[in-house]
mmCIF entry with sequence, helices, sheets and N, C-alpha, C, O atoms, coordinates in Angstrom:
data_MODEL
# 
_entry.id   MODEL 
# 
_entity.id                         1 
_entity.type                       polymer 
_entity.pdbx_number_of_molecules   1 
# 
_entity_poly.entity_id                      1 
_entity_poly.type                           'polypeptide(L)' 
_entity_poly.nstd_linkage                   no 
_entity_poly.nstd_monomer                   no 
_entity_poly.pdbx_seq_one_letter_code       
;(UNK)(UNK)(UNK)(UNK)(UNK)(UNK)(UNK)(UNK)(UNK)(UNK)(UNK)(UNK)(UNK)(UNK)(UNK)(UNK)
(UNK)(UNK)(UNK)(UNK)(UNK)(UNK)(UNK)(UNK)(UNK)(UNK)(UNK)(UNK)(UNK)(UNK)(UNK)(UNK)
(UNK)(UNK)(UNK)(UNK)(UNK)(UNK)(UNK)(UNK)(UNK)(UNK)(UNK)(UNK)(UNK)(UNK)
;
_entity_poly.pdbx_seq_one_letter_code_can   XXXXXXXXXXXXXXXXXXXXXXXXXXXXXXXXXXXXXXXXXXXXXX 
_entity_poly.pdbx_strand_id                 A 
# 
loop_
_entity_poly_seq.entity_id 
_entity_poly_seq.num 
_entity_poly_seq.mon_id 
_entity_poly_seq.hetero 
1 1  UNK n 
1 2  UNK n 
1 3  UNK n 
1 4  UNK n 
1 5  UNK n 
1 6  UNK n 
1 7  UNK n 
1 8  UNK n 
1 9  UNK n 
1 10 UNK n 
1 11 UNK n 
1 12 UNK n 
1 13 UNK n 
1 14 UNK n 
1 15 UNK n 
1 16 UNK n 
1 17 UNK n 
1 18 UNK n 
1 19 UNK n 
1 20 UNK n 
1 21 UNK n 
1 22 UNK n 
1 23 UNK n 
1 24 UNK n 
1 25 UNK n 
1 26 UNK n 
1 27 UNK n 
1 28 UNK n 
1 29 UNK n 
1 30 UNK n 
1 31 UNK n 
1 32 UNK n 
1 33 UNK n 
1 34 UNK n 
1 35 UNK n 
1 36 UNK n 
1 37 UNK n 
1 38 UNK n 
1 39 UNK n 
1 40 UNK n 
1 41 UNK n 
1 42 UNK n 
1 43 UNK n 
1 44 UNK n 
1 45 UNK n 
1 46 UNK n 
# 
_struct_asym.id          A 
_struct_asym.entity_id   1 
# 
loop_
_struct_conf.conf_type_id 
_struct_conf.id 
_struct_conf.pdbx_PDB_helix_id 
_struct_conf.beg_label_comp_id 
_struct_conf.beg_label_asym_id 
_struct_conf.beg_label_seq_id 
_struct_conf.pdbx_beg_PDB_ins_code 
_struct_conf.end_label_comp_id 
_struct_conf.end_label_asym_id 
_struct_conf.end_label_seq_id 
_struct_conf.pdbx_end_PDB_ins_code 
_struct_conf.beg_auth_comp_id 
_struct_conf.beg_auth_asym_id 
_struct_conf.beg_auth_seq_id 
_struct_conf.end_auth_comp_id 
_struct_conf.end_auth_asym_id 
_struct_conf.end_auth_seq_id 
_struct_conf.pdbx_PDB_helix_class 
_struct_conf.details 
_struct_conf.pdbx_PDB_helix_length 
HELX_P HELX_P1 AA1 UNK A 2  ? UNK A 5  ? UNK A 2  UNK A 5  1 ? 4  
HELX_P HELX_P2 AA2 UNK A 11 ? UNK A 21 ? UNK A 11 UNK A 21 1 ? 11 
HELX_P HELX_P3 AA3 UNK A 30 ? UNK A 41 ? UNK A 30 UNK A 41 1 ? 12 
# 
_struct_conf_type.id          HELX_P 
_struct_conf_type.criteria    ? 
_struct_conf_type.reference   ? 
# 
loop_
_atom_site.group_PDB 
_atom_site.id 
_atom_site.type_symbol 
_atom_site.label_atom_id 
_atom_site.label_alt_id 
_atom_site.label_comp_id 
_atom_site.label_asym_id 
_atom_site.label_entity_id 
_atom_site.label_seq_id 
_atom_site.pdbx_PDB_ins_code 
_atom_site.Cartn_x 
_atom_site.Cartn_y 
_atom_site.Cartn_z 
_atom_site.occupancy 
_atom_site.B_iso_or_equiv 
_atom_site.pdbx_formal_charge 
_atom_site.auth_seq_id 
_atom_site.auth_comp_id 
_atom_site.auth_asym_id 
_atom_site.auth_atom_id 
_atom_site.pdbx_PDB_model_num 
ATOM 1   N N  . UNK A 1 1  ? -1.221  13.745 15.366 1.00 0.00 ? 1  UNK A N  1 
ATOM 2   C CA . UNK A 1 1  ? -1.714  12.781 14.404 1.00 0.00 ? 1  UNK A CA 1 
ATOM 3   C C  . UNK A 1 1  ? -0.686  12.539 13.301 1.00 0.00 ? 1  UNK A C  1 
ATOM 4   O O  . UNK A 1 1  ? -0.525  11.394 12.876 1.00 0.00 ? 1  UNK A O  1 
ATOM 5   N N  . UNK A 1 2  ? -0.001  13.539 12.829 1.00 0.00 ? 2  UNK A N  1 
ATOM 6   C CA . UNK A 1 2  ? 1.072   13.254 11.792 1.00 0.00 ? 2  UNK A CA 1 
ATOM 7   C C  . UNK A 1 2  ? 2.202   12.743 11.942 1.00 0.00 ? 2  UNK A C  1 
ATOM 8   O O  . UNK A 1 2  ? 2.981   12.436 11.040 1.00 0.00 ? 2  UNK A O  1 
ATOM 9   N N  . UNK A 1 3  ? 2.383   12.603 13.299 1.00 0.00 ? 3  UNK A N  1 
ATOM 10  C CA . UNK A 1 3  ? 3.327   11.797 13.959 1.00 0.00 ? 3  UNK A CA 1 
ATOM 11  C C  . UNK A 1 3  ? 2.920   10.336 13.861 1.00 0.00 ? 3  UNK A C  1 
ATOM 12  O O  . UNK A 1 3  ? 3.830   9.726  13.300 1.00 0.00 ? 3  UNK A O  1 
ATOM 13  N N  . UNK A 1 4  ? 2.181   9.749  14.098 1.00 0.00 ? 4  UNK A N  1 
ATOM 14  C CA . UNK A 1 4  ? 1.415   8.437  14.056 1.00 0.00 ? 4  UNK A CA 1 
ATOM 15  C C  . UNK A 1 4  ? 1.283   8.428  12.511 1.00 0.00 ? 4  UNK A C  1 
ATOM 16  O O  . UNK A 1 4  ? 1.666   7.331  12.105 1.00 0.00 ? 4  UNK A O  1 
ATOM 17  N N  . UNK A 1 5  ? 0.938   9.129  11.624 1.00 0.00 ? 5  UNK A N  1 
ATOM 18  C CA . UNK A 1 5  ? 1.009   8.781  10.028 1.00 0.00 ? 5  UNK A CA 1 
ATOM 19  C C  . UNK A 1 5  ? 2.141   8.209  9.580  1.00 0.00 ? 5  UNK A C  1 
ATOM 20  O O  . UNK A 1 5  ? 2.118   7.309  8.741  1.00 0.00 ? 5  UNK A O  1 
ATOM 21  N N  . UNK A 1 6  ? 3.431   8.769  10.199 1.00 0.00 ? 6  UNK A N  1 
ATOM 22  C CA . UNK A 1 6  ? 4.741   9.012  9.567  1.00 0.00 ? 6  UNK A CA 1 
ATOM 23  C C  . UNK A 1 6  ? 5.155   7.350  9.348  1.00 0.00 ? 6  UNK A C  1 
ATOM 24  O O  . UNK A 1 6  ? 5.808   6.993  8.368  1.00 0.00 ? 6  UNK A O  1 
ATOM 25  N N  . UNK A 1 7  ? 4.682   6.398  10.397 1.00 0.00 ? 7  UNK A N  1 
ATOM 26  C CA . UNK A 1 7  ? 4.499   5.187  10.794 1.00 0.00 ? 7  UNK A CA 1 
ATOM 27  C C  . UNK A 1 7  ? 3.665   4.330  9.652  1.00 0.00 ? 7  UNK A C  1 
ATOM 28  O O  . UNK A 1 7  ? 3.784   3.132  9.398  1.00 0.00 ? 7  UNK A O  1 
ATOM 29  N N  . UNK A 1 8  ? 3.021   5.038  9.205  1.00 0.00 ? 8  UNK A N  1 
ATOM 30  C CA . UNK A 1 8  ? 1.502   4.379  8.255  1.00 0.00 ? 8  UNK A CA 1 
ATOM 31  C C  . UNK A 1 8  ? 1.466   5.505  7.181  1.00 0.00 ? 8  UNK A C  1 
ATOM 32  O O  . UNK A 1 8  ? 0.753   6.509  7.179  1.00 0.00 ? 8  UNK A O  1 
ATOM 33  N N  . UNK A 1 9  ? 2.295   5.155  6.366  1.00 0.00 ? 9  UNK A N  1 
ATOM 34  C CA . UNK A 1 9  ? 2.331   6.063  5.309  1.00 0.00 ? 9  UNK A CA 1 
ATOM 35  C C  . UNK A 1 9  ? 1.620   6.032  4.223  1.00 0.00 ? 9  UNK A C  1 
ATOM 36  O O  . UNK A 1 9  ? 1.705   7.038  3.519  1.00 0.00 ? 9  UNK A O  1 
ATOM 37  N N  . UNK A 1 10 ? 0.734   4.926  3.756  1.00 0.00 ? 10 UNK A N  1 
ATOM 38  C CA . UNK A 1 10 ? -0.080  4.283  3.360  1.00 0.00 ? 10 UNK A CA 1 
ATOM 39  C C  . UNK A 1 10 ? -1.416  4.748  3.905  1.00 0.00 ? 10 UNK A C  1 
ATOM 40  O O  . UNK A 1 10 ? -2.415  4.786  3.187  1.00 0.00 ? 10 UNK A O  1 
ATOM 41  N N  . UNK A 1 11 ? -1.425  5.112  5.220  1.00 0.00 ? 11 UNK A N  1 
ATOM 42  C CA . UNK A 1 11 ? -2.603  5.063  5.730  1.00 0.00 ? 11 UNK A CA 1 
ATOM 43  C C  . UNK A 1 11 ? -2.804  6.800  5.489  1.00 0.00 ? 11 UNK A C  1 
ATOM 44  O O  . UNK A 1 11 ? -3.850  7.265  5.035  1.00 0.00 ? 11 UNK A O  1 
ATOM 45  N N  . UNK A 1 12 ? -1.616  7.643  5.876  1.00 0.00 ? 12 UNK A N  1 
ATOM 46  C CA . UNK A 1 12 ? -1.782  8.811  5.751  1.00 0.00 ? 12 UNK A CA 1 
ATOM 47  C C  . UNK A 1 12 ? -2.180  9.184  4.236  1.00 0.00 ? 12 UNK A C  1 
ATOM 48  O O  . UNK A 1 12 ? -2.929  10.158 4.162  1.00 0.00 ? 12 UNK A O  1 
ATOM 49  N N  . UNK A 1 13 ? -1.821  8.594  3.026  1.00 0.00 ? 13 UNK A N  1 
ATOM 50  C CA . UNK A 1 13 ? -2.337  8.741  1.756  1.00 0.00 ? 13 UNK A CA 1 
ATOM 51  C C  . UNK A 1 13 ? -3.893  8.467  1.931  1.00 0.00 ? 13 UNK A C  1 
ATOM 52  O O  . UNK A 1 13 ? -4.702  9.394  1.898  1.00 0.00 ? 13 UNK A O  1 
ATOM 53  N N  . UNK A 1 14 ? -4.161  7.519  2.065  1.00 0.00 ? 14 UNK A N  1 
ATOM 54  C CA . UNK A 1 14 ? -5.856  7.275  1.992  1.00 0.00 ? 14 UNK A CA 1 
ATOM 55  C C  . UNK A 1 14 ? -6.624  8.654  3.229  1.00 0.00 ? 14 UNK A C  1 
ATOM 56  O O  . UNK A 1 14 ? -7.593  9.322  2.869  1.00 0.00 ? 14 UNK A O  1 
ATOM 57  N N  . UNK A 1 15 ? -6.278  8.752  3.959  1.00 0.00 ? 15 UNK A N  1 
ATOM 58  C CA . UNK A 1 15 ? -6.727  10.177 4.869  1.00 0.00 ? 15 UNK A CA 1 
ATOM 59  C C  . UNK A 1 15 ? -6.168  11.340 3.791  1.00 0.00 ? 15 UNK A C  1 
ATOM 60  O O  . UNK A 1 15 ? -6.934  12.263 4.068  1.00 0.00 ? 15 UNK A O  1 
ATOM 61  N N  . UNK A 1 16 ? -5.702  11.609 3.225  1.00 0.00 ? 16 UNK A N  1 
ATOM 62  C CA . UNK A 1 16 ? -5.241  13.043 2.618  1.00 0.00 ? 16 UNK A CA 1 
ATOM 63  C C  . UNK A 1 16 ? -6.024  12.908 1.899  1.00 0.00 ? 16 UNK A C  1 
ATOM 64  O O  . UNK A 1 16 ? -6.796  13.867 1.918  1.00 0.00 ? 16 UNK A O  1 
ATOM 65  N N  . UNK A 1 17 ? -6.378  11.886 0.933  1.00 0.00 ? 17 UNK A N  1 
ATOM 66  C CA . UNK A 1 17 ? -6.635  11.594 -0.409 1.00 0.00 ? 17 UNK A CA 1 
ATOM 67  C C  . UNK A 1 17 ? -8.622  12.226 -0.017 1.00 0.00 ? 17 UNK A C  1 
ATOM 68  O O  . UNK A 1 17 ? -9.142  13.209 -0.546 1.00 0.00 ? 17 UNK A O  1 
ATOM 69  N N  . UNK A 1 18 ? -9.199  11.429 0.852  1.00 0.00 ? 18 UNK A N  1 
ATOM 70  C CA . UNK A 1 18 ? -10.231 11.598 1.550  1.00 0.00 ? 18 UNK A CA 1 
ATOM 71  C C  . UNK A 1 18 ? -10.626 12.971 1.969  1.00 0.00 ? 18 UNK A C  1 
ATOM 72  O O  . UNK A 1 18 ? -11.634 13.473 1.472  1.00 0.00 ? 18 UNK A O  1 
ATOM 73  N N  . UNK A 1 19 ? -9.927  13.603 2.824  1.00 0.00 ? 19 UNK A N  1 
ATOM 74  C CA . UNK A 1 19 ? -10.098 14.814 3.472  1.00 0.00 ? 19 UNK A CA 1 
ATOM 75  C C  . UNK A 1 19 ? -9.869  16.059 2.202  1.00 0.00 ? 19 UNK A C  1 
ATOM 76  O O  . UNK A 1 19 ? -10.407 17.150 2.392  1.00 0.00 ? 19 UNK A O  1 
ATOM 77  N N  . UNK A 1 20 ? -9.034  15.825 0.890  1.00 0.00 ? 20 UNK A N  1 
ATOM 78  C CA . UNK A 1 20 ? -9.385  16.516 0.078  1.00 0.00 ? 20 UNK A CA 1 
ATOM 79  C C  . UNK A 1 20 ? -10.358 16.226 -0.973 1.00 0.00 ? 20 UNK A C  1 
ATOM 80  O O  . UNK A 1 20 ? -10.743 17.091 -1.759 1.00 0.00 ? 20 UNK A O  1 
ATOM 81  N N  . UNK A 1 21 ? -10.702 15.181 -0.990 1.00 0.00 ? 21 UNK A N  1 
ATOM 82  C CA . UNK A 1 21 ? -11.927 14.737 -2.077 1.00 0.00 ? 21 UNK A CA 1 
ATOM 83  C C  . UNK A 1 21 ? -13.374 15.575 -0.838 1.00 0.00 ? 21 UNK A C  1 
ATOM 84  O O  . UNK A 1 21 ? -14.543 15.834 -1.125 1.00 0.00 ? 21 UNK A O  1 
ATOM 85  N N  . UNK A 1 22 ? -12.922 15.703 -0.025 1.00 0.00 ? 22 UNK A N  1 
ATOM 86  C CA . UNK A 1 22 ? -14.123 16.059 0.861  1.00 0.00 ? 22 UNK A CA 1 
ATOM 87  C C  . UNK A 1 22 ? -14.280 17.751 0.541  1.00 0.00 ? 22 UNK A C  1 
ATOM 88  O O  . UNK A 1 22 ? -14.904 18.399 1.381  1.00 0.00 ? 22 UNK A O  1 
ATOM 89  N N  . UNK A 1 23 ? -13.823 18.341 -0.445 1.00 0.00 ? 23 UNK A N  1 
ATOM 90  C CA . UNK A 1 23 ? -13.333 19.807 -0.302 1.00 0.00 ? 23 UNK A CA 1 
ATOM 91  C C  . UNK A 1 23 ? -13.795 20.950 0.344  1.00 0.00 ? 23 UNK A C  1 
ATOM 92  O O  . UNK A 1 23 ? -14.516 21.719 -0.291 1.00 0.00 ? 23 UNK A O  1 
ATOM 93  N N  . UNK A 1 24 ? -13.468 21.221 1.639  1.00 0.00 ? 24 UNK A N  1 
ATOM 94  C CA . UNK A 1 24 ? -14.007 21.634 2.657  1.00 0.00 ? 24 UNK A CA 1 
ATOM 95  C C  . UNK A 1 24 ? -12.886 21.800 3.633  1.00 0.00 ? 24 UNK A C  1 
ATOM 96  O O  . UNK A 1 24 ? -12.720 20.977 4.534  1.00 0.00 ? 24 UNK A O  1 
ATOM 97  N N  . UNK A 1 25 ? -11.974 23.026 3.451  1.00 0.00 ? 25 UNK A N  1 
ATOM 98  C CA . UNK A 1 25 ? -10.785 23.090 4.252  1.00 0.00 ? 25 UNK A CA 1 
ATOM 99  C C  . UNK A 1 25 ? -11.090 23.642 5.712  1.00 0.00 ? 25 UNK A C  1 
ATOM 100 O O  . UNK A 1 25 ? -10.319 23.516 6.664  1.00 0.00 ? 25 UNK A O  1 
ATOM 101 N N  . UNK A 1 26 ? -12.048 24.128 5.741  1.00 0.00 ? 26 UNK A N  1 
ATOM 102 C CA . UNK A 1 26 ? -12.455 24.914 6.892  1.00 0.00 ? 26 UNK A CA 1 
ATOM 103 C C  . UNK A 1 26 ? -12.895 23.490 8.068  1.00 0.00 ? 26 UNK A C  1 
ATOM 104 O O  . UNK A 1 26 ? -12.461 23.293 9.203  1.00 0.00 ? 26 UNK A O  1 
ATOM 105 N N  . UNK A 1 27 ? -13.815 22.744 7.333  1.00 0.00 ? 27 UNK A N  1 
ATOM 106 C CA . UNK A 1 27 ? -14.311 21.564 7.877  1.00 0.00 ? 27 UNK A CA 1 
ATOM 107 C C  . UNK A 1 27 ? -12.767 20.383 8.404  1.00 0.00 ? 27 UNK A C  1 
ATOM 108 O O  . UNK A 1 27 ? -12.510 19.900 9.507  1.00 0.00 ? 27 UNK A O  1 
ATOM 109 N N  . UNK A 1 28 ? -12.001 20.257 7.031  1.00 0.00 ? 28 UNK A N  1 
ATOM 110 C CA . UNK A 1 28 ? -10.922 19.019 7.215  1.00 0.00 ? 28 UNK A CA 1 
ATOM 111 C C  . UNK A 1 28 ? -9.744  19.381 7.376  1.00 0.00 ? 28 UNK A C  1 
ATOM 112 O O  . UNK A 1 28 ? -8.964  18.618 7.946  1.00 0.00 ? 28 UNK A O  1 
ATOM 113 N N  . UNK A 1 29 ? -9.338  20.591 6.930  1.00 0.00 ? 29 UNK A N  1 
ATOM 114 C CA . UNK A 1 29 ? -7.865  21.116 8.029  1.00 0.00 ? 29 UNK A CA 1 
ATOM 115 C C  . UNK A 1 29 ? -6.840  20.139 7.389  1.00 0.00 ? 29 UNK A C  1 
ATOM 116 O O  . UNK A 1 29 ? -5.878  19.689 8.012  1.00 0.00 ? 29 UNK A O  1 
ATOM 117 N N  . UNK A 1 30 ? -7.193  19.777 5.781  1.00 0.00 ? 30 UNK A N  1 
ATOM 118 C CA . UNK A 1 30 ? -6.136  18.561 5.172  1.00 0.00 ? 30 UNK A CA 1 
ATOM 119 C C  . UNK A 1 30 ? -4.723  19.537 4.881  1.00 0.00 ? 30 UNK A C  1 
ATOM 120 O O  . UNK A 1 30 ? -3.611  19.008 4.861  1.00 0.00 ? 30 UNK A O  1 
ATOM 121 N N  . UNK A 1 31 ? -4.901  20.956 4.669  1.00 0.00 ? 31 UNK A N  1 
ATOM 122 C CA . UNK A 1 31 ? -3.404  21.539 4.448  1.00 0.00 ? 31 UNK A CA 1 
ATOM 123 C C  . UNK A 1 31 ? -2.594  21.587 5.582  1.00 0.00 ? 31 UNK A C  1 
ATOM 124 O O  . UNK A 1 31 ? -1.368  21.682 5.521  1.00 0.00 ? 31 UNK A O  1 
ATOM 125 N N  . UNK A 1 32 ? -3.425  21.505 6.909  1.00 0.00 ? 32 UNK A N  1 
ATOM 126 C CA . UNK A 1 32 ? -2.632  21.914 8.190  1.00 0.00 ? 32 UNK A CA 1 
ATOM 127 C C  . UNK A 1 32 ? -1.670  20.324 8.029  1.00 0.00 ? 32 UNK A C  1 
ATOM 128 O O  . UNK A 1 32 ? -0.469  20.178 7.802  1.00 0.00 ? 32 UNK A O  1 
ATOM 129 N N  . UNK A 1 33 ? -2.808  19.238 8.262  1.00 0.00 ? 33 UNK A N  1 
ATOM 130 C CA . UNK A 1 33 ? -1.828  17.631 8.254  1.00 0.00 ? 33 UNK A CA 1 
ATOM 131 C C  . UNK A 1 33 ? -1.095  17.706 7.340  1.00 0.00 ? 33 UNK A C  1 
ATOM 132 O O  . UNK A 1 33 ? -0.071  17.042 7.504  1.00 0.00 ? 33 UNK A O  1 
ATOM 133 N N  . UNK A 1 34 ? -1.166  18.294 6.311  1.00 0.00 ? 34 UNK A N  1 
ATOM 134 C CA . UNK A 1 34 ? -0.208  17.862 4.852  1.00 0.00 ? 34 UNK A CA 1 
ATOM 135 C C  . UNK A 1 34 ? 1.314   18.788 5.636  1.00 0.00 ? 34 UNK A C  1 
ATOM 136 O O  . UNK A 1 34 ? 2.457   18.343 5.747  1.00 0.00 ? 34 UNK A O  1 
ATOM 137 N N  . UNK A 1 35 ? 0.892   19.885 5.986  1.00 0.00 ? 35 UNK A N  1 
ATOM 138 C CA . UNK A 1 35 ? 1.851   21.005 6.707  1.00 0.00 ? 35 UNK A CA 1 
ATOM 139 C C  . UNK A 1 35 ? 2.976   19.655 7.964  1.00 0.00 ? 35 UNK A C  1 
ATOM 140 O O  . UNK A 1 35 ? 4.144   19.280 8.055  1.00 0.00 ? 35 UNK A O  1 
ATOM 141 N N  . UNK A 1 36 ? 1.897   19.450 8.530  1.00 0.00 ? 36 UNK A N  1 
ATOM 142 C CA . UNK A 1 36 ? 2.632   18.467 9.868  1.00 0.00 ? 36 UNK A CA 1 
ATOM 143 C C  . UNK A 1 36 ? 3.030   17.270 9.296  1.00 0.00 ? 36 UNK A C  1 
ATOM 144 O O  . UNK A 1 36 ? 4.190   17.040 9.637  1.00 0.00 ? 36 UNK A O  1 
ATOM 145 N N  . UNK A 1 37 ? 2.742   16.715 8.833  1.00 0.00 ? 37 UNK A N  1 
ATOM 146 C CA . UNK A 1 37 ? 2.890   15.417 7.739  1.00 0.00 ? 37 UNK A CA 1 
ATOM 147 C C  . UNK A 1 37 ? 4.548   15.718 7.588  1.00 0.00 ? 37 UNK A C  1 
ATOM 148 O O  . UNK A 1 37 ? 5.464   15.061 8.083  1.00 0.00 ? 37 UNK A O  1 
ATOM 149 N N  . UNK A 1 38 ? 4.634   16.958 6.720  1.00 0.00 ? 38 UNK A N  1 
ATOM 150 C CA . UNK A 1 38 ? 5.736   17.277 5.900  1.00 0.00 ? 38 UNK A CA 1 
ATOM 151 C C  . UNK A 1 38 ? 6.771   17.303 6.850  1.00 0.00 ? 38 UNK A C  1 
ATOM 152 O O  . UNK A 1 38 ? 7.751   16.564 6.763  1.00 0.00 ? 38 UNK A O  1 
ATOM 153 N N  . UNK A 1 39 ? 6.547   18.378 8.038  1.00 0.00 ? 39 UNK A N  1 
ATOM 154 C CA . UNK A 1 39 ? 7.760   18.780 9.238  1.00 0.00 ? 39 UNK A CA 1 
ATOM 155 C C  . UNK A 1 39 ? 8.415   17.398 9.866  1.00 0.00 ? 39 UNK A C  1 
ATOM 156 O O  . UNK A 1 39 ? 9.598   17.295 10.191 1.00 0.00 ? 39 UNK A O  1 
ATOM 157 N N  . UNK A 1 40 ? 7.162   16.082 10.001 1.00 0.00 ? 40 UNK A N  1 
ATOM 158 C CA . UNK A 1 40 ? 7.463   14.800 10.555 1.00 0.00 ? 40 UNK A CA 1 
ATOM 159 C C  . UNK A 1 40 ? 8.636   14.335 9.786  1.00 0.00 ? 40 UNK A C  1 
ATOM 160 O O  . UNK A 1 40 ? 9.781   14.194 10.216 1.00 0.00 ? 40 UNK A O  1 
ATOM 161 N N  . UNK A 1 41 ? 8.072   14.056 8.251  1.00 0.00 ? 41 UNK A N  1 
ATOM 162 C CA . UNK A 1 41 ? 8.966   13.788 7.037  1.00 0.00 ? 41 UNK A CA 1 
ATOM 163 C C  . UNK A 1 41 ? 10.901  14.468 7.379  1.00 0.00 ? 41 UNK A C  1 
ATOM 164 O O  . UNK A 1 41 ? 11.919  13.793 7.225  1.00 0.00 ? 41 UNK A O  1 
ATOM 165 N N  . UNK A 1 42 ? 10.847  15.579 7.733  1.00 0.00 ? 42 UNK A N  1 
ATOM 166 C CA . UNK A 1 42 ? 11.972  16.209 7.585  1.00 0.00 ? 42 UNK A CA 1 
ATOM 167 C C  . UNK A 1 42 ? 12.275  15.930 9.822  1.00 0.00 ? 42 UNK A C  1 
ATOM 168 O O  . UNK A 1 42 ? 13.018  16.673 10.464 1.00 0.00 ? 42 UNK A O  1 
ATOM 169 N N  . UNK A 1 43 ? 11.530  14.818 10.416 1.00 0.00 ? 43 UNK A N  1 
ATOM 170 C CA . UNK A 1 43 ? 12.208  14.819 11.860 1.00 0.00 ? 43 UNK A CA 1 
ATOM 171 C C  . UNK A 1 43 ? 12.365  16.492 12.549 1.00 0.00 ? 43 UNK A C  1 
ATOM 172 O O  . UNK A 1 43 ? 13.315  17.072 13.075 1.00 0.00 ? 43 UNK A O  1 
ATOM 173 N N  . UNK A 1 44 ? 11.080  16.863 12.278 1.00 0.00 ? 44 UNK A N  1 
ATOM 174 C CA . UNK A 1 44 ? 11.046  18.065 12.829 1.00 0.00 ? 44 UNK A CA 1 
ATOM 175 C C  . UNK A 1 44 ? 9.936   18.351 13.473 1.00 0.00 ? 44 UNK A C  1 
ATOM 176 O O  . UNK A 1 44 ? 9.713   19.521 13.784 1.00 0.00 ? 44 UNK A O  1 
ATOM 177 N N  . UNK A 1 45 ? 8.873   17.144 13.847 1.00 0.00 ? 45 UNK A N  1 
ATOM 178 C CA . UNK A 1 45 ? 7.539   17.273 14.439 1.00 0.00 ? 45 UNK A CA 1 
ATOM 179 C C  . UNK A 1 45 ? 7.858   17.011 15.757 1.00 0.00 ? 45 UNK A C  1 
ATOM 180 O O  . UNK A 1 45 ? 8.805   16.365 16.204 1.00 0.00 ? 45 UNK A O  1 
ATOM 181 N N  . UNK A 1 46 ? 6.329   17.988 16.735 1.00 0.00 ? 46 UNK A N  1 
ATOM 182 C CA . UNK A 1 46 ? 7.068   18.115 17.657 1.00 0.00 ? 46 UNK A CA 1 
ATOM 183 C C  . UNK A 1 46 ? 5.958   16.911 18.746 1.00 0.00 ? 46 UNK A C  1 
ATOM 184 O O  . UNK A 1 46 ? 6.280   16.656 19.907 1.00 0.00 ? 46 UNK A O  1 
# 
């Protein structure tokens, strides 16, 4: 999925923004995407 954000970077803000207003990490897993998000950012996603 953070591969497809990297594309829609815009879009990945409104999903982060969302999944932490939702605060419920267990449920939305927003640090793992922010984690993959980041590795994409640096051409390191796999």
């Amino acid at each position: 999925m953070a591969k497809e954000l990297k594309a829609f970077p815009q879009q990945y803000r409104v999903n982060i923004d969302a999944l932490k207003k939702y605060n419920d990490e267990y449920l939305t897993g927003a640090s793992l995407l922010e984690a993959a998000y980041k590795r994409c950012l640096d051409n390191k996603c796999k």
